[in-house]
FIKOLZA-1660 file (N, C-alpha, C; in steps of 0.1 Angstrom, whole numbers, plus 5000, padded with zeros to 4 digits):
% residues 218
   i   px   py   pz ch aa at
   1 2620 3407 5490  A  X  N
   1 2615 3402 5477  A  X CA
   1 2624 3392 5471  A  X  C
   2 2614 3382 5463  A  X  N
   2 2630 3370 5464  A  X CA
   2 2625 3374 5439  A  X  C
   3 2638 3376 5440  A  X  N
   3 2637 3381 5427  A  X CA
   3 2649 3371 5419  A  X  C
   4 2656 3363 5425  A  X  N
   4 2662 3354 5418  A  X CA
   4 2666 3340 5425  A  X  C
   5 2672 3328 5421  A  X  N
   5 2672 3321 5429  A  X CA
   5 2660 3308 5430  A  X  C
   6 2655 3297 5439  A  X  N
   6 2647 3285 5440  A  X CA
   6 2639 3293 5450  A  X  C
   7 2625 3291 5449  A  X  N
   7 2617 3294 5458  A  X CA
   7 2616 3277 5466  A  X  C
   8 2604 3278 5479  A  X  N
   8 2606 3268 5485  A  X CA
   8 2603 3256 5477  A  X  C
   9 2596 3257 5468  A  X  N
   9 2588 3245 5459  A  X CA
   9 2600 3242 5451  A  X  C
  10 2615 3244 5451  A  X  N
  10 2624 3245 5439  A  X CA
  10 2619 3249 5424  A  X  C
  11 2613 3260 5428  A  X  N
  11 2607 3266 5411  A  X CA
  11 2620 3276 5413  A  X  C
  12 2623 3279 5399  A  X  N
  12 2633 3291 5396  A  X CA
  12 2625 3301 5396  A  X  C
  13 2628 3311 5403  A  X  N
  13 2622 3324 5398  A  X CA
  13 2627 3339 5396  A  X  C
  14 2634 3333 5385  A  X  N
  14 2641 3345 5386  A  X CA
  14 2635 3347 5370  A  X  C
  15 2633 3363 5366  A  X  N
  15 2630 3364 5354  A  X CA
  15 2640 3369 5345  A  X  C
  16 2640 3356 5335  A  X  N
  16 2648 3357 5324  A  X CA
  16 2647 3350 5309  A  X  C
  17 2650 3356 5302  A  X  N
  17 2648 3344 5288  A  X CA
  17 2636 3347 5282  A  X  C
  18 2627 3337 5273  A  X  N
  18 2616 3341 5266  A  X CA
  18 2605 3335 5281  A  X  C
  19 2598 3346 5287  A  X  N
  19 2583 3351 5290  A  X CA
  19 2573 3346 5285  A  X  C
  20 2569 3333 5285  A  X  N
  20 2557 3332 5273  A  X CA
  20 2542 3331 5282  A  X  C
  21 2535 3340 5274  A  X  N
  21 2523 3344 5279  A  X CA
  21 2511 3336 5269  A  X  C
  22 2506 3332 5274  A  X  N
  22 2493 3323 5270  A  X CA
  22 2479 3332 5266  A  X  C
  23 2476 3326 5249  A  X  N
  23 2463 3326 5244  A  X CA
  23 2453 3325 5250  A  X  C
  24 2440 3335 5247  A  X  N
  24 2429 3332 5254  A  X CA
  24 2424 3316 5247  A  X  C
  25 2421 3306 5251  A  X  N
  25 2419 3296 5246  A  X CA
  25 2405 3294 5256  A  X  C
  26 2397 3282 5252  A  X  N
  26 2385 3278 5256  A  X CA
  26 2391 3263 5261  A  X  C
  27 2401 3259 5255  A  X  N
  27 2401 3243 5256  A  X CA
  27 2412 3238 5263  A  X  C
  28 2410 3234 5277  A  X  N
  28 2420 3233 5282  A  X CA
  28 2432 3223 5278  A  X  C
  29 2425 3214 5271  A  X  N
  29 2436 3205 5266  A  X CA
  29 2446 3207 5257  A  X  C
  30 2437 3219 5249  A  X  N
  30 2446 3223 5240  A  X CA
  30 2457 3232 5245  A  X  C
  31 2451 3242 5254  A  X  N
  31 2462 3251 5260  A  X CA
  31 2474 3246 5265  A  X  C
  32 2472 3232 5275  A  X  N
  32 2485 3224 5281  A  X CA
  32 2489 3219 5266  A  X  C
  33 2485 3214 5263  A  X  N
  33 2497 3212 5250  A  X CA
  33 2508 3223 5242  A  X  C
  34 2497 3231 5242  A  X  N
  34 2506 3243 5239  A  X CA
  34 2519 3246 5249  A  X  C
  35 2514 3248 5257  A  X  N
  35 2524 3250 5272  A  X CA
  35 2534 3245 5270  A  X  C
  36 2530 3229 5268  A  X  N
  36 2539 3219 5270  A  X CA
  36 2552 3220 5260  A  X  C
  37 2543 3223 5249  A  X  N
  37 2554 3224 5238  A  X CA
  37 2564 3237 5241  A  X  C
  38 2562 3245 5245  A  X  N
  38 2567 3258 5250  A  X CA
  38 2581 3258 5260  A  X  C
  39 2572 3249 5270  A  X  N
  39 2585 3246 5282  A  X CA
  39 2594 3239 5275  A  X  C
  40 2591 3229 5267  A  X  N
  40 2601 3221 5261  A  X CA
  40 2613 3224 5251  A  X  C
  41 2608 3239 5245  A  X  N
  41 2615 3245 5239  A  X CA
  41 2620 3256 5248  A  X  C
  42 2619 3253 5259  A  X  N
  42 2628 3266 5267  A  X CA
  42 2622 3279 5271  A  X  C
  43 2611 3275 5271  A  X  N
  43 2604 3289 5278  A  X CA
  43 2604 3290 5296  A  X  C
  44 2611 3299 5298  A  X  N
  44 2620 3305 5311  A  X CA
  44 2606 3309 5323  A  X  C
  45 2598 3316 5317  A  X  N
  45 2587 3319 5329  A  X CA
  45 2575 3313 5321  A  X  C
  46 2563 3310 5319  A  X  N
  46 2551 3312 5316  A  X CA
  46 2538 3320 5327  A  X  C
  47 2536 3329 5319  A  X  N
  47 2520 3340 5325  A  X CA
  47 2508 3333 5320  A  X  C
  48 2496 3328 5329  A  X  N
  48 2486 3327 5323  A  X CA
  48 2475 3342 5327  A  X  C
  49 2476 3342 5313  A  X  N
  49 2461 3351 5310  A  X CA
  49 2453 3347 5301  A  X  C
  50 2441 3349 5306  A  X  N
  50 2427 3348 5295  A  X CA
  50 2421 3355 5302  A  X  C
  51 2414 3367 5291  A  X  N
  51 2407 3379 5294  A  X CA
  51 2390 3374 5290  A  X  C
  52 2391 3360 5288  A  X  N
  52 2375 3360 5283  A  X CA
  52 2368 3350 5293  A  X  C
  53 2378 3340 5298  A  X  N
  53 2375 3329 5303  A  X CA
  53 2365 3330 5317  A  X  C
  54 2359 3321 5320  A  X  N
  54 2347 3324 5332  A  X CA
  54 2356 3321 5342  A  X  C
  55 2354 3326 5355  A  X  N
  55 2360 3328 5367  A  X CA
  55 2365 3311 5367  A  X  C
  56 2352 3298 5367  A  X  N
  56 2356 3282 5370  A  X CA
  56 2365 3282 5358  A  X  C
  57 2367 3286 5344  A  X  N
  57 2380 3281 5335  A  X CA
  57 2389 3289 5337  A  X  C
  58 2389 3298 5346  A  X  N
  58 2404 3302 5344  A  X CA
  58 2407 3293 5357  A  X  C
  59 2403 3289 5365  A  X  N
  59 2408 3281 5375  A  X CA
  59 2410 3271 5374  A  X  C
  60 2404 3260 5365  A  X  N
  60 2408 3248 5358  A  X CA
  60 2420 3251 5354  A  X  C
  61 2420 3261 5343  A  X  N
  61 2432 3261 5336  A  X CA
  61 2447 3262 5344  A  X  C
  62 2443 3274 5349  A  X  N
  62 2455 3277 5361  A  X CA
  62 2458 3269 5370  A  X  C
  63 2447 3258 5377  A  X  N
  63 2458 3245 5382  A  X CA
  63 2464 3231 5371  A  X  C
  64 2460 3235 5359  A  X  N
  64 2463 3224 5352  A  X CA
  64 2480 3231 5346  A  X  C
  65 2480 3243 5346  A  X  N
  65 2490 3250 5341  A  X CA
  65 2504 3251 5352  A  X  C
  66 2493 3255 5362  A  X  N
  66 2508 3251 5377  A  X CA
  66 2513 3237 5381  A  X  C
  67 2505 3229 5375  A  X  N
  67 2512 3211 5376  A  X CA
  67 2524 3214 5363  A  X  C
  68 2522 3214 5348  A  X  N
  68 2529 3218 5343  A  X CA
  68 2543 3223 5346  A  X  C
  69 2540 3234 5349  A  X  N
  69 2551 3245 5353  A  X CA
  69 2559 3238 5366  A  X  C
  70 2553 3233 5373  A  X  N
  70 2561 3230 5391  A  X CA
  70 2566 3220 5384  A  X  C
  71 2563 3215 5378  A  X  N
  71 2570 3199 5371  A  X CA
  71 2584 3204 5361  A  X  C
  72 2583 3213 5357  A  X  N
  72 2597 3216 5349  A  X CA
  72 2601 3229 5355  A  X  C
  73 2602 3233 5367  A  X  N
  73 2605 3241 5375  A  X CA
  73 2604 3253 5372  A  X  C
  74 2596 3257 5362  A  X  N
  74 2591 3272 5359  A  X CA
  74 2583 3278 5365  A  X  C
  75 2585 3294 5366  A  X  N
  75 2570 3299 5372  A  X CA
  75 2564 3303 5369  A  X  C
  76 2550 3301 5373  A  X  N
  76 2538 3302 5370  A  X CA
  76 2531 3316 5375  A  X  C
  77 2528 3328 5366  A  X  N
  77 2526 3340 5368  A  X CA
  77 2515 3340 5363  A  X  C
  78 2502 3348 5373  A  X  N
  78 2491 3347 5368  A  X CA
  78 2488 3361 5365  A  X  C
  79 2485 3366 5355  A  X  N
  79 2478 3380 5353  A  X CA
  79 2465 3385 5358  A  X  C
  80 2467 3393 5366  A  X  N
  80 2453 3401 5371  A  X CA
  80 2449 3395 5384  A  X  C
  81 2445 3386 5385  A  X  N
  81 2440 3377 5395  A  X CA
  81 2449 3373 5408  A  X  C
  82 2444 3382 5418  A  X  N
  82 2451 3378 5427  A  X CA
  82 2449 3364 5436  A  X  C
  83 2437 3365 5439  A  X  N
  83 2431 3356 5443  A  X CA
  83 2430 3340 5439  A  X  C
  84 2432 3342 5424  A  X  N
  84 2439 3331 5418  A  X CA
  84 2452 3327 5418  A  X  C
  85 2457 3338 5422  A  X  N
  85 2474 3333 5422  A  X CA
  85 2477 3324 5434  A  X  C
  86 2467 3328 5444  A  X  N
  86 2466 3326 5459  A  X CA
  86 2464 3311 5461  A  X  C
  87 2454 3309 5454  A  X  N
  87 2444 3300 5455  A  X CA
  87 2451 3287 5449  A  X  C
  88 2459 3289 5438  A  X  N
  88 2468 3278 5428  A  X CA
  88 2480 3277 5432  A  X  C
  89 2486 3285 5444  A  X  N
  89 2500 3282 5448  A  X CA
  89 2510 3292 5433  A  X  C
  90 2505 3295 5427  A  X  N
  90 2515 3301 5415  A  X CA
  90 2525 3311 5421  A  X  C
  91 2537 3308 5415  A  X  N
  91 2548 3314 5418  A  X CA
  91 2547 3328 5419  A  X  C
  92 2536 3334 5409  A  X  N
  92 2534 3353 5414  A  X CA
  92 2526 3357 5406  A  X  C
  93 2525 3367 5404  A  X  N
  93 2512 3377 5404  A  X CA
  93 2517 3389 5390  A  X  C
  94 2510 3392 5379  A  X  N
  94 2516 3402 5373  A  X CA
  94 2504 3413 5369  A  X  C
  95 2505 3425 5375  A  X  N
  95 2491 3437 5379  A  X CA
  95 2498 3452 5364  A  X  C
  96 2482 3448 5359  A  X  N
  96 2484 3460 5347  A  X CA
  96 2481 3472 5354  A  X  C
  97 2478 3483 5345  A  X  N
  97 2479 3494 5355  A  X CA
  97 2468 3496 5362  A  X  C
  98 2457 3494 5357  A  X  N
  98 2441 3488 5360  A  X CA
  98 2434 3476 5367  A  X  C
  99 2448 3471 5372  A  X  N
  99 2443 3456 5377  A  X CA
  99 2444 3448 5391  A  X  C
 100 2447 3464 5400  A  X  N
 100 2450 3468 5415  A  X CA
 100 2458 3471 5423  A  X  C
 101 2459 3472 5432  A  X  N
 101 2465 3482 5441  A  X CA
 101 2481 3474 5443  A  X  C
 102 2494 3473 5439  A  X  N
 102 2509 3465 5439  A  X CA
 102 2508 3464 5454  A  X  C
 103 2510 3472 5463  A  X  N
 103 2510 3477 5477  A  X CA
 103 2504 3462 5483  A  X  C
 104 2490 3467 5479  A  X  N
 104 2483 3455 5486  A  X CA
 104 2484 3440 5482  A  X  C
 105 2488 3441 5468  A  X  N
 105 2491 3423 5461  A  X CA
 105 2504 3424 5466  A  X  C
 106 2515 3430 5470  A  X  N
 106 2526 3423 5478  A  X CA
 106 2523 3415 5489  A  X  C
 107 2515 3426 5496  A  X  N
 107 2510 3422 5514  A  X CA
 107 2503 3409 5513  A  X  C
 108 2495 3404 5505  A  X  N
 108 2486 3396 5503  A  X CA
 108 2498 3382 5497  A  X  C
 109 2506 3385 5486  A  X  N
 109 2515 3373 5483  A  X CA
 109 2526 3369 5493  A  X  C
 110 2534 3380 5497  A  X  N
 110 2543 3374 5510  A  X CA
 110 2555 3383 5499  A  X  C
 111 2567 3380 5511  A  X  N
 111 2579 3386 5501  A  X CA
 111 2586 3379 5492  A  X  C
 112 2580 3365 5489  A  X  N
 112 2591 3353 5484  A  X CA
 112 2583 3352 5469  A  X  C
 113 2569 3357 5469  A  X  N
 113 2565 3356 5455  A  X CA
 113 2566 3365 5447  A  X  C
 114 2565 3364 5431  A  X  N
 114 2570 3373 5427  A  X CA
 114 2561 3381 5419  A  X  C
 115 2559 3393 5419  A  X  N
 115 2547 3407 5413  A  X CA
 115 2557 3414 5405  A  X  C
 116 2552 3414 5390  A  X  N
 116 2550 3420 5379  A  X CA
 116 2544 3435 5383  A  X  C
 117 2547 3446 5374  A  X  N
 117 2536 3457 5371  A  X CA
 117 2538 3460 5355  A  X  C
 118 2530 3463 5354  A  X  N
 118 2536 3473 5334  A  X CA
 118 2535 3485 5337  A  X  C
 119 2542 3489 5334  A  X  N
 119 2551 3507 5332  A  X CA
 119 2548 3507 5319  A  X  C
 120 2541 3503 5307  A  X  N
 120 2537 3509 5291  A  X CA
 120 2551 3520 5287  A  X  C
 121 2548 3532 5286  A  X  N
 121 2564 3539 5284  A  X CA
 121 2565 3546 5296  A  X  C
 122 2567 3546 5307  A  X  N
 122 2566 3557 5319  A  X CA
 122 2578 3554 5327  A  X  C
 123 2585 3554 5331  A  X  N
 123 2597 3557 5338  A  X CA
 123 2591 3556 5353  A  X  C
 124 2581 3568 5356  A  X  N
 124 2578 3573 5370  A  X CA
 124 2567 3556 5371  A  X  C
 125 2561 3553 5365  A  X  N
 125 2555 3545 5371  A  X CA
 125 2562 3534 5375  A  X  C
 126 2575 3526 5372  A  X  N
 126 2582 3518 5371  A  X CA
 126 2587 3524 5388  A  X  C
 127 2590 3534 5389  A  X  N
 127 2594 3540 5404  A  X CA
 127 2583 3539 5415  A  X  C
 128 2575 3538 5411  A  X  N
 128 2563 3535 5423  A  X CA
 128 2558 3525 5421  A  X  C
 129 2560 3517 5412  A  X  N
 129 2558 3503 5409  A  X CA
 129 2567 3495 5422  A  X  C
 130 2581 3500 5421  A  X  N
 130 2593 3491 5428  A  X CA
 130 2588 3498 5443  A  X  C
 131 2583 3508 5446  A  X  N
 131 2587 3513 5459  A  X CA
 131 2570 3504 5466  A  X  C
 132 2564 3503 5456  A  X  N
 132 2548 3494 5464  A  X CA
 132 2554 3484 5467  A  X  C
 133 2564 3474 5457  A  X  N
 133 2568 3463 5463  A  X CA
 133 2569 3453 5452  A  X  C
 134 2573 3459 5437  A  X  N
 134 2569 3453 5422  A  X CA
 134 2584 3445 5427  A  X  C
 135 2586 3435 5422  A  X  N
 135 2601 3428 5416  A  X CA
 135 2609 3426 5405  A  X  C
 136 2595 3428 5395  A  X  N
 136 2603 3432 5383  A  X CA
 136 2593 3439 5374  A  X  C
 137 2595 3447 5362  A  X  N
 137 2584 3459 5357  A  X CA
 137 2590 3449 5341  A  X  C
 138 2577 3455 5334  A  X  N
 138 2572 3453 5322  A  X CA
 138 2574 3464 5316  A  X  C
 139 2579 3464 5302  A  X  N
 139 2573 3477 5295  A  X CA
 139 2571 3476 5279  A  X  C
 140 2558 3482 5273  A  X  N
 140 2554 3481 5259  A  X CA
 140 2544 3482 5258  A  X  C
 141 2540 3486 5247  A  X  N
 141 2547 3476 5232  A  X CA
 141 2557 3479 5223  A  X  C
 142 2566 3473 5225  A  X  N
 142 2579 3481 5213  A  X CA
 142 2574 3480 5199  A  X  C
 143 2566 3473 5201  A  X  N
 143 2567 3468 5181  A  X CA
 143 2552 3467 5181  A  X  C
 144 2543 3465 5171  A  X  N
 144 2533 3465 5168  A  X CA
 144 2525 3453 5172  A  X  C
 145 2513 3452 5176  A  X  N
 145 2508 3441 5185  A  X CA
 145 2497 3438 5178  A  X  C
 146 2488 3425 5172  A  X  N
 146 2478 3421 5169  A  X CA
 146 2467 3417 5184  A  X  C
 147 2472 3415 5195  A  X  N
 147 2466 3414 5209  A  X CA
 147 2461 3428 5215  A  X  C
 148 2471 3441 5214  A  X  N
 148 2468 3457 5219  A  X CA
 148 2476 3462 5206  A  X  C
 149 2464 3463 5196  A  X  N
 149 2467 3474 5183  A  X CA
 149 2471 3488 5191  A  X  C
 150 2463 3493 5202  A  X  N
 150 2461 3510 5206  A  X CA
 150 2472 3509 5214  A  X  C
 151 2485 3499 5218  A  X  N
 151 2490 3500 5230  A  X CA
 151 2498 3514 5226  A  X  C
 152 2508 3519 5236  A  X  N
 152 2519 3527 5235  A  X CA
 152 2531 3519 5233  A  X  C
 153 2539 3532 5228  A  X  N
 153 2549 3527 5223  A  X CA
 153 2563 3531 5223  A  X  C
 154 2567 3526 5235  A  X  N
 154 2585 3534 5239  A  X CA
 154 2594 3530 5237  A  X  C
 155 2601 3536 5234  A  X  N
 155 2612 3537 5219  A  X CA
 155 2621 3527 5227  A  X  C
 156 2632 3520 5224  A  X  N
 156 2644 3515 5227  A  X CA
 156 2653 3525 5238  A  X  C
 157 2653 3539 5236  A  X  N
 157 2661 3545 5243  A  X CA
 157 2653 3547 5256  A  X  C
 158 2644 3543 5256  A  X  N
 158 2637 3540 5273  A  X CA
 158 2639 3526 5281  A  X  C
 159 2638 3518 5273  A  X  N
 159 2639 3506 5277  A  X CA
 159 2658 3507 5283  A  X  C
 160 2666 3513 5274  A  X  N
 160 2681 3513 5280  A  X CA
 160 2680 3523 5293  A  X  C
 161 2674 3534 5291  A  X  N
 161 2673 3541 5306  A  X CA
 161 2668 3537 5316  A  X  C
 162 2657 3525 5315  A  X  N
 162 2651 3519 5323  A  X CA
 162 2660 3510 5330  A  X  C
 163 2667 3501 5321  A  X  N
 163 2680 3494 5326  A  X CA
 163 2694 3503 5331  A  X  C
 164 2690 3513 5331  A  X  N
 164 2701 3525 5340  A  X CA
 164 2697 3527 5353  A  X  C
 165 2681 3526 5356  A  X  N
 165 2675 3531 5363  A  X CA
 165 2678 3523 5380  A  X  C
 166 2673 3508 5368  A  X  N
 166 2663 3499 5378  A  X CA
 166 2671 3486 5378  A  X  C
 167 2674 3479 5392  A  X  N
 167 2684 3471 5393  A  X CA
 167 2676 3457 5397  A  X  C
 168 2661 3456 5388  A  X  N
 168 2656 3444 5389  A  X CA
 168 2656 3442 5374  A  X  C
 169 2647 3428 5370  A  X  N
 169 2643 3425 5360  A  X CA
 169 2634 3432 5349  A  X  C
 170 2637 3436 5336  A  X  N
 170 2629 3444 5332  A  X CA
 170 2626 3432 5316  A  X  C
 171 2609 3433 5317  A  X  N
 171 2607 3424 5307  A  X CA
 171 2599 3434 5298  A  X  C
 172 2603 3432 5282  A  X  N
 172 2598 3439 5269  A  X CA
 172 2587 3432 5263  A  X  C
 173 2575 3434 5255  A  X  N
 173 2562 3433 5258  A  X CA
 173 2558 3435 5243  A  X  C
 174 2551 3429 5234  A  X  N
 174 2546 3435 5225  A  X CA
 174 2554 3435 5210  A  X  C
 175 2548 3429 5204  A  X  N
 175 2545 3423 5188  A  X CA
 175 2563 3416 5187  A  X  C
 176 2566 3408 5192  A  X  N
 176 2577 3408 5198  A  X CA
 176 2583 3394 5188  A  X  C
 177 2591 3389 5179  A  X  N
 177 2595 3380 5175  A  X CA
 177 2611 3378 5175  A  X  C
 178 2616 3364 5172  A  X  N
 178 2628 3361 5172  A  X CA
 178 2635 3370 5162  A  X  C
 179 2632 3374 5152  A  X  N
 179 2640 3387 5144  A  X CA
 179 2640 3401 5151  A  X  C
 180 2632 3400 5161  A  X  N
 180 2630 3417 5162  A  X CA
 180 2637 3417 5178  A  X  C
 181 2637 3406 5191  A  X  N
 181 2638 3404 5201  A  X CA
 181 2654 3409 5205  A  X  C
 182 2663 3407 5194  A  X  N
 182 2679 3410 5200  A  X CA
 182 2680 3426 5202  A  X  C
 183 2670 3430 5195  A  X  N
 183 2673 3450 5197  A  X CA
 183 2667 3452 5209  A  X  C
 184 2659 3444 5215  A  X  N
 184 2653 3447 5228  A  X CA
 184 2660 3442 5243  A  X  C
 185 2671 3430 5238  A  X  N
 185 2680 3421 5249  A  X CA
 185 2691 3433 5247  A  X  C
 186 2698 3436 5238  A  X  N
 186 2706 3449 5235  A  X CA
 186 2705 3462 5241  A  X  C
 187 2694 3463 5245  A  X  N
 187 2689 3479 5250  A  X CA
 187 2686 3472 5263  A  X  C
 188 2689 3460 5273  A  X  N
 188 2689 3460 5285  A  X CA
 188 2674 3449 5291  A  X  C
 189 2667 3447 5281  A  X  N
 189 2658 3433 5285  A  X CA
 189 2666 3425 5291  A  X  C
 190 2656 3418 5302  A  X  N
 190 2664 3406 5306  A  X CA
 190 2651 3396 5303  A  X  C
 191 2642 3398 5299  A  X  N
 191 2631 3384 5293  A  X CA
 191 2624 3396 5282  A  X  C
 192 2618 3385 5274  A  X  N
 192 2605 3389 5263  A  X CA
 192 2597 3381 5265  A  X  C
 193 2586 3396 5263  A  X  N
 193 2570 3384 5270  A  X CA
 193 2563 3382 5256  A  X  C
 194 2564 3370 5252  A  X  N
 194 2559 3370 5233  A  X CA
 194 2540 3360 5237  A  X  C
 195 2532 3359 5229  A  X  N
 195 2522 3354 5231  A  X CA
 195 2524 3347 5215  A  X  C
 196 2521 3354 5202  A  X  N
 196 2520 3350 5189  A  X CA
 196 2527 3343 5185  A  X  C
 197 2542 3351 5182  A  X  N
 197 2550 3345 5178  A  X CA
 197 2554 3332 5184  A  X  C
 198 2554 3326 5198  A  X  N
 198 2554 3313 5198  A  X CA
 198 2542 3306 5198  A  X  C
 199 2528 3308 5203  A  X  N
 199 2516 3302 5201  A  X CA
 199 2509 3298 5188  A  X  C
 200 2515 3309 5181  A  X  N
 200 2507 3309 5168  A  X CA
 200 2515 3304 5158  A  X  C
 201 2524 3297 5162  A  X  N
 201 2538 3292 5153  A  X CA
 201 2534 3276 5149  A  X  C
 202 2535 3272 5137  A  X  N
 202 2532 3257 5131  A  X CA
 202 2540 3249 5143  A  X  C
 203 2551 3254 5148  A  X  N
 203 2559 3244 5156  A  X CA
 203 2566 3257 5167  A  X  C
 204 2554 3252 5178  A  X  N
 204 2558 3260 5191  A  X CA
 204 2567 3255 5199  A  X  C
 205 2572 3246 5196  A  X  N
 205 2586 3240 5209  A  X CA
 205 2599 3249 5197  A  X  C
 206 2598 3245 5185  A  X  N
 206 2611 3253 5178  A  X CA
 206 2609 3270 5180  A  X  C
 207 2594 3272 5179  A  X  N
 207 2597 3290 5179  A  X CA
 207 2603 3295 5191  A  X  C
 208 2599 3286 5202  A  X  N
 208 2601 3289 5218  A  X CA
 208 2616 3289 5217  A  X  C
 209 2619 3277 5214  A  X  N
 209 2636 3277 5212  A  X CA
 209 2646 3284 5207  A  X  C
 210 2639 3289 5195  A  X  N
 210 2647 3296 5188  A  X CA
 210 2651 3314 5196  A  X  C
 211 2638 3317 5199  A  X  N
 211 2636 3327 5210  A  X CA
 211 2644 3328 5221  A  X  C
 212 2645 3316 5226  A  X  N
 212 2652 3312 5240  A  X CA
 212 2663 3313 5237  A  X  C
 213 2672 3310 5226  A  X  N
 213 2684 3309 5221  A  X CA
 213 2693 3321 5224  A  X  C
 214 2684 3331 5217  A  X  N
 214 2693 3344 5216  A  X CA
 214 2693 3351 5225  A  X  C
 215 2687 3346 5240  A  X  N
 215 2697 3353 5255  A  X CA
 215 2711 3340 5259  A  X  C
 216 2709 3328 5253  A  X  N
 216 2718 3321 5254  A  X CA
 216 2733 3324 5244  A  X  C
 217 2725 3335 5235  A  X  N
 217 2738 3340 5225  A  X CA
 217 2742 3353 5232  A  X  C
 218 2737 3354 5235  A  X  N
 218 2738 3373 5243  A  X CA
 218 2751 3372 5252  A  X  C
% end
């Protein structure tokens, strides 16, 4: 599993820093700007999800988003969709607990791309996550979320045990901003996956930045 380091396309893929995961949006033009502004402010991976979008816009979107991303050497992680990941060349794949089998989305991406799972608060699932063939695990929501009001919610002293546990990348998830993010790099995050706080920010290249900052302070 290649978990740090240049993949062949010289994309970095190693996960670290601010995670920024993408708004369900309708307009693709608007979304790449957003992006844009994102990467520019230092967003380390970008995830595209949209849970509403028809099968042809999430594929629009997703090759207009992996031009992006290959161009400033980020990767481009697609949620849920394997087939899409496939299909767009994207750097990897990130599977909720509902969103199929890890085992089989390793075999299907190869060992050089990179697969996400979310572990929400579970320890054990993070263990069968890594042994199907995960590279790096997710977990949350730490903090309160306007995207998953009902998520769960594991405390800080999981996330540190998790970083006891587990000798890959572990990214923190949920209602997540530049004030609240250093208790989560503290307790053993090596990325935060934010959606709001930089999308929904008057000025998404400074929120991105300011976010990105404090693993550069760390």
């Amino acid at each position: 599993m290649n978990v740090s380091g240049l993949n062949s396309g010289g994309v970095n893929t190693r996960i670290a820093g601010l995670y920024a995961i993408t708004p369900d949006l309708e307009d693709t033009g608007d979304l790449c700007y957003r992006v844009r502004a994102a990467l520019a402010g230092g967003a380390r991976v970008l995830q595209y999800r949209n849970k509403t979008a028809s099968p042809a816009l999430r594929l629009e979107q997703a090759q207009a988003l992996q031009t992006l991303c290959s161009a400033r050497g980020v990767p481009l992680i697609i949620n849920d969709h394997l087939e899409l990941a496939l299909q767009t060349g994207a750097a990897g794949l990130h599977l909720g607990g509902d969103d199929g089998d890890i085992a089989a989305a390793r075999a299907a991406l190869g060992p050089q791309r990179l697969l996400g799972a979310s572990c929400y608060d579970r320890l054990e699932l993070a263990q069968l996550a890594l042994a199907a063939g995960a590279d790096h695990l997710a977990f949350g929501s730490f903090f309160a979320s306007g995207i998953k009001p009902d998520a769960v919610r594991p405390s800080l002293e999981l996330l540190a045990e998790a970083r006891r546990r587990f000798p890959v990348p572990l990214v923190a998830i949920g209602g997540i901003t530049a004030a609240n993010a250093p208790r989560l790099i503290n307790n053993g995050a090596d990325a935060v996956a934010v959606i709001s706080a930089v999308f929904a920010a008057a000025d998404i290249e400074a929120a991105a930045r300011e976010i990105q900052s404090l693993f550069e302070l760390h």
